[in-house]
N, CA, C and O of each residue as an XYZ file, in Angstrom:
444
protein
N      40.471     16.433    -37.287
C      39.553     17.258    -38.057
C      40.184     17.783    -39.340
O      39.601     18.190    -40.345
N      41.726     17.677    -39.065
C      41.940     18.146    -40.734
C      42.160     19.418    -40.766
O      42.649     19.755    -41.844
N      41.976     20.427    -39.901
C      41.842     22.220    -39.862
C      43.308     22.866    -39.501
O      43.902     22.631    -38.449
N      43.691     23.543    -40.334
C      45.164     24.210    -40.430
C      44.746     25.307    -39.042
O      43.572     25.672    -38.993
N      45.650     25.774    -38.021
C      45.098     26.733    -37.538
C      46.324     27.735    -37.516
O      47.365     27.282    -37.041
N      46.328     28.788    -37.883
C      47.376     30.154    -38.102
C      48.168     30.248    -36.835
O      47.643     30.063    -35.737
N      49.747     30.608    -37.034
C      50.061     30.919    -35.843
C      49.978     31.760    -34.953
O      50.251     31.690    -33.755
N      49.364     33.035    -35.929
C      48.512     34.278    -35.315
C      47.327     34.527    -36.322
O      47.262     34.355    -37.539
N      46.333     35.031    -35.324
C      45.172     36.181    -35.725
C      45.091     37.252    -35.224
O      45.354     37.347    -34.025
N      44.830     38.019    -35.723
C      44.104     39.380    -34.893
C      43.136     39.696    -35.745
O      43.156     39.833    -36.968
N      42.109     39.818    -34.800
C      40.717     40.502    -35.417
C      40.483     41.364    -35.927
O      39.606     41.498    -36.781
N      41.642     42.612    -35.284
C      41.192     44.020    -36.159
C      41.703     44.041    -37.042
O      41.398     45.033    -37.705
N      43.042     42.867    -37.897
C      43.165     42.874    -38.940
C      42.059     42.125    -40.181
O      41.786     42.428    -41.343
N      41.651     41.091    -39.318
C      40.497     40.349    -40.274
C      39.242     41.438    -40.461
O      38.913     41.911    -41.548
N      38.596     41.745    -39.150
C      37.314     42.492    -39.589
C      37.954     44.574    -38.624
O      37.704     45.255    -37.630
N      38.460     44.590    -39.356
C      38.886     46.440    -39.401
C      38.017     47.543    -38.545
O      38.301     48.207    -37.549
N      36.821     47.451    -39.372
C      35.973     48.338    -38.433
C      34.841     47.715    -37.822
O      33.861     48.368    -37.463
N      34.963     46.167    -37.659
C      33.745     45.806    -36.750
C      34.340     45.426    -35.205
O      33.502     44.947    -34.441
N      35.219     45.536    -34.872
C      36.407     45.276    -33.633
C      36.747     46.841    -32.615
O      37.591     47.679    -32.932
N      36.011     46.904    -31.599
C      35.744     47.891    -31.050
C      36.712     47.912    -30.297
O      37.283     46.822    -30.296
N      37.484     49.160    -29.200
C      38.589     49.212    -28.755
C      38.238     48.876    -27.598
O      37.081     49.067    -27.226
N      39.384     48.179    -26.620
C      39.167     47.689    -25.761
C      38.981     48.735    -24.406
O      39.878     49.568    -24.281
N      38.222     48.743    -23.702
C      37.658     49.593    -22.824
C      38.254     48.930    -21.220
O      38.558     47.832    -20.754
N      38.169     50.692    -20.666
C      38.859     49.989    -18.653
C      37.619     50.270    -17.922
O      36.949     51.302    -17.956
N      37.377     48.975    -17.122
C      36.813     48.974    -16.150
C      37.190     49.951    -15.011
O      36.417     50.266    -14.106
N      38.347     50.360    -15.138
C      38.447     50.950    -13.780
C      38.567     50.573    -12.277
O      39.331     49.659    -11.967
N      38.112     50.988    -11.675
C      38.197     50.372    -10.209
C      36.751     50.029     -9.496
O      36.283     50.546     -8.482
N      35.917     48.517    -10.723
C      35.032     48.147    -10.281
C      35.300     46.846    -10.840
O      35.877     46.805    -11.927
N      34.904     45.569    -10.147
C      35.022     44.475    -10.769
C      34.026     43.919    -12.058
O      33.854     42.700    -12.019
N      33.520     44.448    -12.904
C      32.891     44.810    -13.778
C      33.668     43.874    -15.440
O      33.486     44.343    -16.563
N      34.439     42.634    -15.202
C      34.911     42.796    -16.059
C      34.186     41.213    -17.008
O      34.395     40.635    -18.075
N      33.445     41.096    -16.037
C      32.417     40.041    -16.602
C      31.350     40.749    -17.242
O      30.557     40.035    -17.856
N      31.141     41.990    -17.244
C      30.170     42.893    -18.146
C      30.852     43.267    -19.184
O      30.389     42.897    -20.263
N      31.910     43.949    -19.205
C      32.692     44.307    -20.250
C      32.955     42.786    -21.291
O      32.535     42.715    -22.447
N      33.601     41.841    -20.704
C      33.720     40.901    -21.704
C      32.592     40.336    -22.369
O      32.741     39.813    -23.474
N      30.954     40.412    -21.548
C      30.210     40.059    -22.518
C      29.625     40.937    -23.232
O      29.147     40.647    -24.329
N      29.555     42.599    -22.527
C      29.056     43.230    -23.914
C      30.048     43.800    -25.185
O      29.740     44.188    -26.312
N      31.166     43.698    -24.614
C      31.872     43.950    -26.069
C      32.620     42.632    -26.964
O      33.526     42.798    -27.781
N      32.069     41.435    -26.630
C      32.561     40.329    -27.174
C      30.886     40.277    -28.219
O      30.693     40.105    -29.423
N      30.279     40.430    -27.471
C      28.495     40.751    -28.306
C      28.301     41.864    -29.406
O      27.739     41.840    -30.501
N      28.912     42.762    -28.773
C      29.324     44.224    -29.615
C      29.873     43.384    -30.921
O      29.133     43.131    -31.871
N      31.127     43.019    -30.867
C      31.804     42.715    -31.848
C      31.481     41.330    -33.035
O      31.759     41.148    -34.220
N      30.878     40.674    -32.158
C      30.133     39.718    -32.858
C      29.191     39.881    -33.355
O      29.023     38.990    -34.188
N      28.074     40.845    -33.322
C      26.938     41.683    -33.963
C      27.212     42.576    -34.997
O      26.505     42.863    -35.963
N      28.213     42.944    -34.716
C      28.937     43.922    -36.312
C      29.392     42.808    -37.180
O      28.926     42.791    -38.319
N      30.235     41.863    -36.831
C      30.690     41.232    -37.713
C      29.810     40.134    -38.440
O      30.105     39.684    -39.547
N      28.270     39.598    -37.425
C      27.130     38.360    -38.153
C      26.533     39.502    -39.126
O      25.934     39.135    -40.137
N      26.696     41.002    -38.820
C      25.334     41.446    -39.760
C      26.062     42.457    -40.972
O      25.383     43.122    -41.755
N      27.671     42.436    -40.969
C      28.572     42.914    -41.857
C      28.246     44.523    -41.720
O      28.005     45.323    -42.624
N      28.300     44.691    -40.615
C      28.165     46.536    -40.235
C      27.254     47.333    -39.941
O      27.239     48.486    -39.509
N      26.174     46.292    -40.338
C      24.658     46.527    -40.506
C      24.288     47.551    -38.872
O      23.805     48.683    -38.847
N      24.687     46.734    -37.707
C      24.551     46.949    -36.842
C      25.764     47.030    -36.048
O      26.260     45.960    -35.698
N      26.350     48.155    -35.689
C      28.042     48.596    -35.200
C      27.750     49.038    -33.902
O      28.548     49.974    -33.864
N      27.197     49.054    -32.818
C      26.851     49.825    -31.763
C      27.715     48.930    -30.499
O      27.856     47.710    -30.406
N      28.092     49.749    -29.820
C      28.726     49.547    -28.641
C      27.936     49.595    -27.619
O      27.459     50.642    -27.181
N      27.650     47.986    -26.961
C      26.815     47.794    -26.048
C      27.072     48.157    -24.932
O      28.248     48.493    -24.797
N      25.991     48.291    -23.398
C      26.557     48.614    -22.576
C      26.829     47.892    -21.484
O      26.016     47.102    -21.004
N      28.331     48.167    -20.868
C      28.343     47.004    -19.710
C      27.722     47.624    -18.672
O      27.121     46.907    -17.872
N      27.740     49.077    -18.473
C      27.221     49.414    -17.196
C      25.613     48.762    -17.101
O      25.210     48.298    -16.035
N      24.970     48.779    -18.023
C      23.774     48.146    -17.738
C      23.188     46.723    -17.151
O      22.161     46.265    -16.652
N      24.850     46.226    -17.635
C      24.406     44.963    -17.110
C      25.625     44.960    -15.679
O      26.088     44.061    -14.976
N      25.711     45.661    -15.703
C      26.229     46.068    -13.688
C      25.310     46.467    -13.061
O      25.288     46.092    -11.889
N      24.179     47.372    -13.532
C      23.252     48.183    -12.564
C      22.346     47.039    -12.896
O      22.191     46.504    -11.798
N      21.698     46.394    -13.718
C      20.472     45.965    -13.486
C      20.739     43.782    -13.766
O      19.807     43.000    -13.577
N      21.571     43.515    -14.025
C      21.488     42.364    -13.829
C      21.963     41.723    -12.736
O      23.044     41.916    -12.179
N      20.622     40.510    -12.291
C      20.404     40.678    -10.478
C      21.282     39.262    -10.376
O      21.867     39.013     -9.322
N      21.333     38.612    -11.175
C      22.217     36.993    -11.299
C      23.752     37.421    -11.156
O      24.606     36.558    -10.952
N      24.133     38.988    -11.287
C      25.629     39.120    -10.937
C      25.672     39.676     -9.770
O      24.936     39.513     -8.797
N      26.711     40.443     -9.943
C      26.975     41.135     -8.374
C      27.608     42.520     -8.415
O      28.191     42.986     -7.436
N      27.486     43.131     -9.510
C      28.156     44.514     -9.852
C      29.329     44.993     -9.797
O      29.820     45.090    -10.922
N      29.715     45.193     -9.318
C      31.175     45.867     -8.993
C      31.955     44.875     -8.228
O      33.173     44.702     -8.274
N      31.211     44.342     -7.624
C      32.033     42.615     -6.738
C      32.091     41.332     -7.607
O      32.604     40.326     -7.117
N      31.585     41.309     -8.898
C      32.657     40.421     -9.995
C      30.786     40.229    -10.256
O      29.742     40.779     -9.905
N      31.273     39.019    -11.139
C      30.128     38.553    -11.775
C      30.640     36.719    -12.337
O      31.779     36.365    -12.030
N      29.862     35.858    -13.006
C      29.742     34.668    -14.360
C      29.502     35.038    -14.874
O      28.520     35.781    -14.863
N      30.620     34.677    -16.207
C      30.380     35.113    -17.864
C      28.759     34.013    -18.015
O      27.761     34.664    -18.326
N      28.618     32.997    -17.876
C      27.343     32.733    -18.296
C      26.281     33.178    -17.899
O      25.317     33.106    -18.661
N      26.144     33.706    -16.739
C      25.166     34.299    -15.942
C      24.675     35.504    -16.996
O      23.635     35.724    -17.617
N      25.947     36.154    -16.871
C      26.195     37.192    -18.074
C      25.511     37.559    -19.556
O      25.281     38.692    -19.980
N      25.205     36.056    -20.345
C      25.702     35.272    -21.241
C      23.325     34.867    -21.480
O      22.483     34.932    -22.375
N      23.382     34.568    -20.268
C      21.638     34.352    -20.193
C      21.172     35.819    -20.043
O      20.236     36.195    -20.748
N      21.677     36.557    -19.294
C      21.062     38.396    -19.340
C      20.793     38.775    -20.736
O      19.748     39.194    -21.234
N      22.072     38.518    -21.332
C      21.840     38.820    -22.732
C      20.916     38.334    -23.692
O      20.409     38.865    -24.680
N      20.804     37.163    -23.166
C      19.967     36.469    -24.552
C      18.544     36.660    -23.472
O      18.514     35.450    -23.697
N      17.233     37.007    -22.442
C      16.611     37.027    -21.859
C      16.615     38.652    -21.825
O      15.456     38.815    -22.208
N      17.096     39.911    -21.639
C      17.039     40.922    -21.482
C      17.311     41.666    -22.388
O      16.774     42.773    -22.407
N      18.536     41.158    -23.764
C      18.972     42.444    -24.514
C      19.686     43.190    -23.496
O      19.750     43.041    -22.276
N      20.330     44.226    -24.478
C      21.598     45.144    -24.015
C      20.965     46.441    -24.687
O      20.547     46.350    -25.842
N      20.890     47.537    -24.059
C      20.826     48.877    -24.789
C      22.517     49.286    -24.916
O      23.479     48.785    -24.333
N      22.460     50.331    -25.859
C      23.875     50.958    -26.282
C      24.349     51.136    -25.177
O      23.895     50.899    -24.057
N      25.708     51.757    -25.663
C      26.640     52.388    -23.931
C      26.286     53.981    -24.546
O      26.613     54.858    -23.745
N      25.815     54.372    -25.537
C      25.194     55.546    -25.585
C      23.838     56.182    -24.456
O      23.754     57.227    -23.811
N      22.825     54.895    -24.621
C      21.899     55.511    -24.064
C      22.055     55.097    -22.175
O      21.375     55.665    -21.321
N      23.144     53.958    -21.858
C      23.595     53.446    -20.798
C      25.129     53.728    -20.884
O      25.894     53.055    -21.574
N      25.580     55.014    -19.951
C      27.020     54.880    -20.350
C      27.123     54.631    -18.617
O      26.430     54.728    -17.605
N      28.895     54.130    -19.188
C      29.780     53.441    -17.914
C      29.666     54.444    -16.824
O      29.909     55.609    -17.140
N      29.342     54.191    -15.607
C      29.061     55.040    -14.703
C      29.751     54.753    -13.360
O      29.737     55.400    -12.313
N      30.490     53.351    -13.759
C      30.721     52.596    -12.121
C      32.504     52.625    -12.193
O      33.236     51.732    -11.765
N      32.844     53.621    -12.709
C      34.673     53.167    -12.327
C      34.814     53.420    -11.068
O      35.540     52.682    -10.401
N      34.397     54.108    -10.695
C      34.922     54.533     -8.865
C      34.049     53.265     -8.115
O      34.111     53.417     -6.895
N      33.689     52.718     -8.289
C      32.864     50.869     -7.546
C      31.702     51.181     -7.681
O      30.962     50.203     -7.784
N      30.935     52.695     -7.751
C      30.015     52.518     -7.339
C      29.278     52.355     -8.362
O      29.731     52.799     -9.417
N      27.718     51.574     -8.395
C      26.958     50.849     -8.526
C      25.434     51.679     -9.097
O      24.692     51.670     -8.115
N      24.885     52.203     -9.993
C      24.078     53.162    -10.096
C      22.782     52.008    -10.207
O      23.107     50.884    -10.587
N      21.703     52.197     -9.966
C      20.306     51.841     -9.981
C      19.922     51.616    -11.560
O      20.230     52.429    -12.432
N      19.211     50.407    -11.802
C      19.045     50.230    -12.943
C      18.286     50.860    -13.721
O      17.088     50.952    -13.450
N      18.900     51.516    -15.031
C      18.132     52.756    -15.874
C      17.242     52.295    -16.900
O      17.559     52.104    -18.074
N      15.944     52.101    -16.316
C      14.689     51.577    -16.775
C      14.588     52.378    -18.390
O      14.166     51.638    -19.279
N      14.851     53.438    -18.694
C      14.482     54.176    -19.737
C      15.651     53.262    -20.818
O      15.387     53.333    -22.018
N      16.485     52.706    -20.548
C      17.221     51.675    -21.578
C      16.897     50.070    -21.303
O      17.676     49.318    -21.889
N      15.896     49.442    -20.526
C      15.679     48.052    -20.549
C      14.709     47.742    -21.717
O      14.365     46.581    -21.942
């Protein structure tokens, strides 16, 4: 293909303030939510150049997406179709609720 590739990147040096800090799951297996809403997070700041900066939420897609398994792990693609079929509300109006495992009921007032 011809494509030089760097021997390092880092993102928060390329895009500064569209690269959100990396967040703990805690003690729930939750980390198939976290990687797709803040890999989405960060890719949404950076397609719309800041336009849109919001930190999505994983707990939402622990409590209400039924193709995973919540706190007992999850598929990033499974993951990956929630998103593009459901949308993500913020982790403002859905914040992380499950570090201790447990599992809260899905919060209809953010679907």
């Amino acid at each position: 293909l011809g494509l030089t590739v760097p021997d390092e990147f880092n993102s928060t040096e390329q895009w500064p303030n569209f690269i959100h800090p990396i967040r703990d799951q805690k003690h729930c297996g939750s980390c198939w939510a976290f990687g797709a809403s803040e890999a989405f997070s960060d890719r949404l700041a950076i397609a719309s150049k800041g336009k849109i900066n919001a930190v999505l939420s994983p707990q939402h897609m622990v409590s209400c997406d039924w193709l995973n398994f919540g706190c007992d792990g999850g598929i990033l693609y499974t993951a990956w179709l929630f998103l593009k079929f459901s949308g993500l509300p913020t982790d403002e109006c859905d914040p992380y609720t499950a570090g201790a495992g447990d599992v809260a009921s899905c919060n209809s007032k953010c679907a």
